[in-house]
N, C-alpha and C positions, 0 to 999 in steps of 0.2 A: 504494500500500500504506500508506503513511503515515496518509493520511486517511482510509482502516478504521481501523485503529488507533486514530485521536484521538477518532475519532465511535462507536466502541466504551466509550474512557477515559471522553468525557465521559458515558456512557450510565451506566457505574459508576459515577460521583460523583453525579449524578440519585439513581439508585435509591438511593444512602445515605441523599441528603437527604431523600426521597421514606420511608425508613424511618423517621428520628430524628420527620419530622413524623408519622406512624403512631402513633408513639410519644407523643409528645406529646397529642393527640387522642384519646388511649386507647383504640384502632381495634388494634392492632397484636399486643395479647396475647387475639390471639381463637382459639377451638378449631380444631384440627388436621378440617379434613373428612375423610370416609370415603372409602375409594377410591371406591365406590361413585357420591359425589356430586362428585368429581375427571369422573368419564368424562359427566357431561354436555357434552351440544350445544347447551345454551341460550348465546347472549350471556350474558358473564358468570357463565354457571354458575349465573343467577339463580333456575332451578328447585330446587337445592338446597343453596345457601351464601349467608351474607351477600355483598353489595360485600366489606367487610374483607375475610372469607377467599379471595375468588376477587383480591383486589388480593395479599394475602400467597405465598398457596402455589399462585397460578394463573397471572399477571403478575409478578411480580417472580420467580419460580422460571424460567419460561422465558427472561425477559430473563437470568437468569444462564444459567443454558443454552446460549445466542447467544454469550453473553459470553468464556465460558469455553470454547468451542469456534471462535471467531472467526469467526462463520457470520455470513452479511449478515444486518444488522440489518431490520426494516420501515421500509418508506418511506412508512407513513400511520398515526396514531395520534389518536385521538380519545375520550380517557378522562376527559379533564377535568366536561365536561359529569353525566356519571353520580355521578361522590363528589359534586359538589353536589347534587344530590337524595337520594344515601344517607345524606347528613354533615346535612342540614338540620336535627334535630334534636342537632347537638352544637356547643357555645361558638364562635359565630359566627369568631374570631378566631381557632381551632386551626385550623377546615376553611377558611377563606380560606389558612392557611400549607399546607395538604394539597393544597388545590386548585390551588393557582399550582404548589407541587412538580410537579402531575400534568399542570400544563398546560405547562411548561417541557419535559417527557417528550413530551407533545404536539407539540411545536413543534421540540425536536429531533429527532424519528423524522419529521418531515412536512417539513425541512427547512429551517425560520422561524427557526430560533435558530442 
């Protein structure tokens, strides 16, 4: 029980740091989707939201969701790769601090960290 717990904790300091770089990036104050474009089935939602908004209110909403109901976390994550291709046009040195946030997320849910 313990180690849910701590691999829960650290999943919530992730996702803070994973916000504050959002933030930084200026990725992070992006519009609220429609439910509408919430109920897709594409990977990432990519048919009807940016990266940003399916990272915001798509990804980091269910990871609190897990979080907040102490439900097994995933044991495979692989998000890193995708923000460097949506981040490619913003300040090369925000999206490397986004991208490593996302890859640390990567690497804890896949069990490398």
């Amino acid at each position: 029980m313990k180690k849910a717990f701590s691999d829960h904790h650290v999943l919530a300091d992730l996702l803070m740091d994973l916000q504050m770089a959002m933030q930084d990036c200026g990725v992070w104050e992006c519009g609220t989707p429609s439910n509408e474009a919430l109920q897709s089935t594409e990977p990432f939602c990519i048919d009807t939201m940016r990266f940003e908004q399916w990272l915001r209110f798509v990804m980091i909403e269910r990871f609190k969701t897990l979080l907040a109901s102490g439900s097994d976390l995933p044991v495979r994550c692989h998000i890193s790769p995708m923000a460097e291709e949506a981040f490619k046009h913003k300040p090369s040195a925000n999206v490397a601090h986004l991208v490593n946030c996302l890859n640390r997320i990567d690497q804890h849910l896949s069990g490398a960290l």
